[in-house]
C-alpha positions as CSV (number, residue, x, y, z in Angstrom):
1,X,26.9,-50.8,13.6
2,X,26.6,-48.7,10.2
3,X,30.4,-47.7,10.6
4,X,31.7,-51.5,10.2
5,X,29.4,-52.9,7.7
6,X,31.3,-49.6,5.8
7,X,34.4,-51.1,6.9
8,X,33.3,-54.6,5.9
9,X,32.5,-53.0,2.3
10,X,35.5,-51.1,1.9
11,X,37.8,-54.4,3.2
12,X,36.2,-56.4,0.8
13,X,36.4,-54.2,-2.4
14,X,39.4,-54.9,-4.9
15,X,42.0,-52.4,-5.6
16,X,44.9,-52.3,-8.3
17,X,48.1,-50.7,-8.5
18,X,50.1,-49.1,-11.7
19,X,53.8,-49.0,-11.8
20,X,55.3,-46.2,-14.0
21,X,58.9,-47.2,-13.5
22,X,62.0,-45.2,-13.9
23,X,65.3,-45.1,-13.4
24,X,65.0,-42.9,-10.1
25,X,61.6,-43.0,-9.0
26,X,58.4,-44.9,-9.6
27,X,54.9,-43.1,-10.3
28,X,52.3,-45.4,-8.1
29,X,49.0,-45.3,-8.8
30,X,46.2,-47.2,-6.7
31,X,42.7,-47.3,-7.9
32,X,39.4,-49.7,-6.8
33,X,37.0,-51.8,-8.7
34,X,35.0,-48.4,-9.6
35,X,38.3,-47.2,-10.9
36,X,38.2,-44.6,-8.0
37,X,42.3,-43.4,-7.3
38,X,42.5,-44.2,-3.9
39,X,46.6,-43.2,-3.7
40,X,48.7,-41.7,-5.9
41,X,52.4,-40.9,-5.3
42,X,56.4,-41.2,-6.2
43,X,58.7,-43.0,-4.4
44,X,62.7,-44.3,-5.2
45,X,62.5,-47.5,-7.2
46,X,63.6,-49.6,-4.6
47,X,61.9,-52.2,-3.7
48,X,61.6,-51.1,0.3
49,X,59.6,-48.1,-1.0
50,X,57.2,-50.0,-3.5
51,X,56.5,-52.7,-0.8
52,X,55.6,-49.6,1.5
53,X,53.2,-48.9,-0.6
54,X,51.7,-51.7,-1.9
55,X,51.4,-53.6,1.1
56,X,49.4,-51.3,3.1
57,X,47.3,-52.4,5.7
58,X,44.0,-50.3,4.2
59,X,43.7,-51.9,1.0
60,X,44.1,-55.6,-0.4
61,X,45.9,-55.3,-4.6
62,X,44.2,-58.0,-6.4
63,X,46.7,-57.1,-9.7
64,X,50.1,-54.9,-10.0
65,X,51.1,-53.9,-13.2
66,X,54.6,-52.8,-14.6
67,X,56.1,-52.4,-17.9
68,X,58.7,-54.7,-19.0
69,X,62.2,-52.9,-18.7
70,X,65.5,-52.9,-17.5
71,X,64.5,-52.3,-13.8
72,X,61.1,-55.2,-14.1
73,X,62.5,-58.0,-14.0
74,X,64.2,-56.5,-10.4
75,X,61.3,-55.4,-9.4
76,X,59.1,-57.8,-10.1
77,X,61.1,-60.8,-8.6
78,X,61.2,-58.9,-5.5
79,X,57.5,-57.7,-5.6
80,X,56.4,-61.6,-6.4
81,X,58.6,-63.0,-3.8
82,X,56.5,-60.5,-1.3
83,X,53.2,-62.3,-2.1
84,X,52.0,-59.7,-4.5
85,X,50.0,-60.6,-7.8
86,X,52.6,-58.9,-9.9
87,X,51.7,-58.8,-13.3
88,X,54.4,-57.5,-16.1
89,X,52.9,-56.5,-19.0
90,X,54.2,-56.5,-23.0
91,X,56.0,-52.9,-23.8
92,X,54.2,-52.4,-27.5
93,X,50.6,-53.2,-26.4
94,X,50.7,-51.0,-23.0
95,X,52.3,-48.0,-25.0
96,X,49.1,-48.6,-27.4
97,X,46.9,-48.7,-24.8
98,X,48.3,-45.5,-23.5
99,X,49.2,-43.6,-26.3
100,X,45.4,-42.6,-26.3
101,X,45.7,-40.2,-23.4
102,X,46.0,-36.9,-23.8
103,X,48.6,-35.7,-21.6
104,X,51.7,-37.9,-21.4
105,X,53.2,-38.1,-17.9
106,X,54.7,-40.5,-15.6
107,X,51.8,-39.6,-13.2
108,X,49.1,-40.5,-15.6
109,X,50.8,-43.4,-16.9
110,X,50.7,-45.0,-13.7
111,X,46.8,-44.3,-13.5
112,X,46.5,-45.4,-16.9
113,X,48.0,-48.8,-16.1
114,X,46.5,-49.2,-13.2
115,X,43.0,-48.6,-14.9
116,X,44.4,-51.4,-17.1
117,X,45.4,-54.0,-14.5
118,X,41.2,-52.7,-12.9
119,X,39.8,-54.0,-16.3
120,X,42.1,-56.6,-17.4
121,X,43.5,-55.1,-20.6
122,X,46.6,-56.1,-20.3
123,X,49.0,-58.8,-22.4
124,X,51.2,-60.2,-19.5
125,X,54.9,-61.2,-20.7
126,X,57.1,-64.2,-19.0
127,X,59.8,-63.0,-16.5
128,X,61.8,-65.5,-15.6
129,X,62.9,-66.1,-11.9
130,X,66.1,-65.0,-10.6
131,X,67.8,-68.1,-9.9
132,X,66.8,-68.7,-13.8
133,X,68.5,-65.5,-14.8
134,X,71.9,-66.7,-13.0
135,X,71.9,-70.3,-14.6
136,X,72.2,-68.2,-17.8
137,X,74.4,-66.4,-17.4
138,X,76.9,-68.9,-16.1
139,X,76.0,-71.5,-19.0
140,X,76.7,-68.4,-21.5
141,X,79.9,-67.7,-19.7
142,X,80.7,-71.4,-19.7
143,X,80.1,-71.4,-23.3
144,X,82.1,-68.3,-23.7
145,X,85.2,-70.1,-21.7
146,X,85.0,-73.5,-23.7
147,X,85.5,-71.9,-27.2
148,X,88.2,-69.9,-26.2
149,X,90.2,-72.9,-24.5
150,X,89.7,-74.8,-27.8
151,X,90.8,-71.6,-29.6
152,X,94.1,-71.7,-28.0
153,X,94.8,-75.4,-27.7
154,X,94.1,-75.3,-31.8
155,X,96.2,-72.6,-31.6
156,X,99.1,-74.6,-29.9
157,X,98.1,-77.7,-32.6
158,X,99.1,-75.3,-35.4
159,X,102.0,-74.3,-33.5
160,X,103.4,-77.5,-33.3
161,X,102.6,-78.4,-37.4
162,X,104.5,-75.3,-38.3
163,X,107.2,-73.9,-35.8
164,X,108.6,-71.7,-37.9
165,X,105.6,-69.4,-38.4
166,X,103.8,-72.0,-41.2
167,X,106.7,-71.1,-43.7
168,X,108.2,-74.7,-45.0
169,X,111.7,-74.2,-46.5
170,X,111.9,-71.1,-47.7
171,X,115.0,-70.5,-50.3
């Protein structure tokens, strides 16, 4: 009976995950309400291997923070669209946050993040959705396309005005 009210106790305890994202691999750091690491390690930076770890069946992540960077918005979508409470948080105020540790690694930035996420200091930014990202890019290539086919049909206007090369009588 003692050995599952421990089990209720653990189960029901919050936990929160640090992402220290690079190019190649990912610092993870898992730590619970007391601020206890419960798992610490490095995997690719592939979503596969971050859902591995974040979705284990031991412990519950009530927040998962990242720092906004070329690999987040990625990440994130695919780490939202997994059910997890994926929090992306503002470049300047995490690197002030962190700057106040002593040694500077991947390893502790991923414990200092997810100490962040644990206490809620953290200034979330907006990432938009995927499907978002795409609609931009094809209206900005849209865009692109319609000033260039004005550029050449003003091109063949002038063309027309002045066949010779714009010169009118020349001697």
């Amino acid at each position: 009976m003692c050995g599952l009210k421990h089990q209720k106790e653990k189960r029901s305890m919050d936990y929160f995950a640090g992402l220290d994202v690079s190019v190649k691999e990912t610092s993870v750091c898992v730590v619970d309400d007391a601020g206890k690491i419960v798992r610490e390690t490095r995997v690719a930076s592939e979503p596969e291997a971050l859902l591995q770890v974040l979705t284990s069946t031991i412990y519950r992540v009530k927040r998962v923070g990242l720092e906004a960077g070329p690999l987040s918005q990625w990440l994130y979508s695919v780490l939202a669209e997994a059910g997890l409470p994926v929090i992306c948080v503002e470049t300047r105020h995490m690197r002030a946050v962190l700057k106040a540790q002593i040694n500077k690694t991947d390893r502790n930035d991923g414990r200092g993040i997810a100490q962040m996420m644990r206490v809620g200091l953290y200034r979330p930014v907006h990432v938009k959705t995927f499907c978002s990202q795409k609609l931009r890019v094809l209206l900005t290539h849209r865009k692109l396309l319609q000033s260039k086919a004005i550029a050449i049909e003003n091109a063949r206007h002038l063309a027309q005005l002045w066949p010779q090369g714009g010169h009118s009588g020349d001697g």
